[in-house]
C-alpha positions in Angstrom: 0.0 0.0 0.0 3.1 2.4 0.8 4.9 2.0 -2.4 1.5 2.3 -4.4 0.2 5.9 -2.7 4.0 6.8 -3.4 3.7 6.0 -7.2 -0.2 7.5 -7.1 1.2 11.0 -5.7 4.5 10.9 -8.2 1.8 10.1 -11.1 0.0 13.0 -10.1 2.8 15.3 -9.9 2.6 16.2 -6.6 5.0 16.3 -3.7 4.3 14.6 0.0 6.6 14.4 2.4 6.7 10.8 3.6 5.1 11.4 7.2 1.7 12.5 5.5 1.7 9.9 2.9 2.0 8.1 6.2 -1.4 9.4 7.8 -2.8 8.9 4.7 -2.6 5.3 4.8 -4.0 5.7 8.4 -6.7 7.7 7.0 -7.5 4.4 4.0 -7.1 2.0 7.0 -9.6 3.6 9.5 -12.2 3.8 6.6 -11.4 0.9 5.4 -12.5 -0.6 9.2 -15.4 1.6 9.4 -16.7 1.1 6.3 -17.7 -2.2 7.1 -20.1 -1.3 10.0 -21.4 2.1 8.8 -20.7 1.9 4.8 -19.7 5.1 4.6 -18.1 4.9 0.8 -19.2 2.3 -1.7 -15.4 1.6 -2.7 -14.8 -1.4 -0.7 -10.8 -2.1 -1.9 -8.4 -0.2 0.0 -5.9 -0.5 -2.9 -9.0 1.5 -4.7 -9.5 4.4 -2.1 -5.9 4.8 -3.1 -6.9 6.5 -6.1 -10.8 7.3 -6.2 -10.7 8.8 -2.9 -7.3 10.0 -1.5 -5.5 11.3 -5.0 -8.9 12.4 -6.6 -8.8 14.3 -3.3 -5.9 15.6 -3.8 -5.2 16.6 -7.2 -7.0 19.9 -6.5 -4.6 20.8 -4.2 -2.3 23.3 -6.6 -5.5 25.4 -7.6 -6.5 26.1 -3.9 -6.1 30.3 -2.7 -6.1 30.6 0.3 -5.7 29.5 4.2 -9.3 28.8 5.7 -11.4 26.2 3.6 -15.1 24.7 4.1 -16.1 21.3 3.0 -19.5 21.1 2.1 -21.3 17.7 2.0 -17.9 15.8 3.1 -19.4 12.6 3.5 -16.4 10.4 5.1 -14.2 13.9 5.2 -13.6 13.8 1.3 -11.6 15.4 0.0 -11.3 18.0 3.2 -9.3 14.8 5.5 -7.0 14.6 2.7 -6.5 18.0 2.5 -5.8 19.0 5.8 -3.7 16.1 6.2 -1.1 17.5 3.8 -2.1 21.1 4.5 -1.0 21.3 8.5 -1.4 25.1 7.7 -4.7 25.9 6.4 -7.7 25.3 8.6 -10.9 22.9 7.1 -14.1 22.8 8.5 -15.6 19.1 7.1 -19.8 19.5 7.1 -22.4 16.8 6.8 -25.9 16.2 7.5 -25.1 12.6 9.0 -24.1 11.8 12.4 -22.0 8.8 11.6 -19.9 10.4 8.9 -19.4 13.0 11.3 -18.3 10.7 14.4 -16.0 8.9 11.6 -14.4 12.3 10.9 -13.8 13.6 14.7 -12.5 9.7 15.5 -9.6 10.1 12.2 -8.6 13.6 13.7 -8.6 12.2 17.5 -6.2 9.2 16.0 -3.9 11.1 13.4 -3.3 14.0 15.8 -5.0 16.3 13.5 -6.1 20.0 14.7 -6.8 22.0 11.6 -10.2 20.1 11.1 -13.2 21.0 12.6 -16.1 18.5 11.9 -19.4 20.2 12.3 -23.0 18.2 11.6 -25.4 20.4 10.0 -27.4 21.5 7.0 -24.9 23.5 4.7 -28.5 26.1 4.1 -28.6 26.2 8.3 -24.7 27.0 8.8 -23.3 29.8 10.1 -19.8 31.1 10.4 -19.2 34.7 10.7 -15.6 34.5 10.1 -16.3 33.2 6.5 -14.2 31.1 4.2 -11.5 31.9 1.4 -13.3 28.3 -0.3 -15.9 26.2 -0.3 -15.1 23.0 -1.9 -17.8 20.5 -2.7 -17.3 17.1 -4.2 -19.9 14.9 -6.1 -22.7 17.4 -3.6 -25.6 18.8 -5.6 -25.5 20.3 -8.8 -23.9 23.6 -9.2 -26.9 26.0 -9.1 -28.2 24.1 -6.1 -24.5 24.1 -4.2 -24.3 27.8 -5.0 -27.4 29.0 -4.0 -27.1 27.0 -0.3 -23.6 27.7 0.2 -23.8 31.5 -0.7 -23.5 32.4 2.6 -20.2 30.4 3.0 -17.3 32.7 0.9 -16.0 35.4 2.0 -16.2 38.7 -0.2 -12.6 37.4 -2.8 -13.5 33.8 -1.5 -14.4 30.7 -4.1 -16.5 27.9 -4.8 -14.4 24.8 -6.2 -16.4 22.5 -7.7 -15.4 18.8 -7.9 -17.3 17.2 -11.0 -16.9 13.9 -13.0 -17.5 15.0 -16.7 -17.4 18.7 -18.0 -20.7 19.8 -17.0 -22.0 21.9 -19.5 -26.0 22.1 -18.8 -25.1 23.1 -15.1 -23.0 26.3 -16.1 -25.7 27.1 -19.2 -27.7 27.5 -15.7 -25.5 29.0 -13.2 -28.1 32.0 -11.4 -26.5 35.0 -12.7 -24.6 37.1 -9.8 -22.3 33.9 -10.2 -19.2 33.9 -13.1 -16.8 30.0 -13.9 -13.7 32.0 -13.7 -11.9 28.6 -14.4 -12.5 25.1 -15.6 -9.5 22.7 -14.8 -9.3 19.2 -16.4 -8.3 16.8 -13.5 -5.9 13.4 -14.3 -6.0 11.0 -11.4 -3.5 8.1 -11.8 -5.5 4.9 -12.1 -8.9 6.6 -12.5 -10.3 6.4 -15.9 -13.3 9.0 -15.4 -13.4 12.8 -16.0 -12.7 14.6 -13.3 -12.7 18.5 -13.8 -12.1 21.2 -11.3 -14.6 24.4 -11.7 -13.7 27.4 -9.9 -16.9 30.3 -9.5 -16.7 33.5 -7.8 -19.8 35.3 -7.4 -19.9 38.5 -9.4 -19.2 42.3 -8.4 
């Protein structure tokens, strides 16, 4: 497993040092156990979660601005635990609507020693934070018109929505409401991962 999230990461073209390539094999193996009581990810192979859940996470890390990140709809803290685990400066806040994803997110942070990761259970309509983020990053959430609209609240005034998508979603920006602009579409290449993956980035406009 070591030598194949080593060859993922170098695939990718990005650079890890060793110790968080280490927690993120700890991350794979604690949702790897968990998985099988609360089936919190339909990939069941941990050689698998390699790719479609800990690189796809992480390809988007070059394109991030910014220090203080919200991840809406995380599900089992994807992509925000792989985030913050190689991003010990930045500060994530990982929100779901589900309890257990949530207790699987808090138990990863207690056991890898992470404090940059708040875990909050919530609505994302029925959140609050007054300090406000420079992103919101949703993965594989709601379709963009319905993330923006519930998550407008979220950025601060230069902040960003990054969208995590599969194929280029062309119908979704043809309905985009209008105060918001794509300022960038990024194709995404994860090693081992055959899919589209692209990266949308949408400020809102003004």
């Amino acid at each position: 497993m070591q030598a194949k999230l080593a060859q993922l990461i170098d695939a990718a073209g990005l650079d890890i040092p060793a110790a968080q390539q280490q927690q993120l094999l700890q991350l794979v193996a604690l949702l790897d156990k968990w998985n099988k009581a609360y089936n919190l990810t339909s990939v069941r192979d941990p050689q698998q979660m390699l790719s479609r859940h800990i690189v796809d996470s992480l390809v988007v890390l070059p394109h991030l601005q910014g220090k203080r990140f919200i991840d809406v709809g995380t599900g089992p803290g994807l992509p925000g635990l792989p985030l913050a685990i190689v991003c010990p400066d930045r500060e994530f806040v990982l929100l779901d609507s589900l309890g257990k994803r949530i207790r699987f997110i808090r138990q990863v942070c207690h056991e890898l020693g992470l404090k940059n990761v708040k875990a909050v259970q919530s609505r994302v309509e029925d959140y609050q934070d007054p300090t406000k983020f420079d992103g919101v990053i949703s993965r594989a959430f709601a379709s963009l018109s319905d993330m923006l609209t519930w998550c407008a609240h979220l950025p601060s005034a230069d902040g960003a929505f990054y969208a995590l998508k599969g194929i280029y979603p062309e119908a979704e920006i043809a309905a985009l409401p209008a105060n918001f602009t794509v300022t960038d579409v990024i194709p995404l290449k994860v090693p081992d991962v055959a899919a589209e993956r692209h990266l949308l980035i949408i400020k809102t406009r003004g």
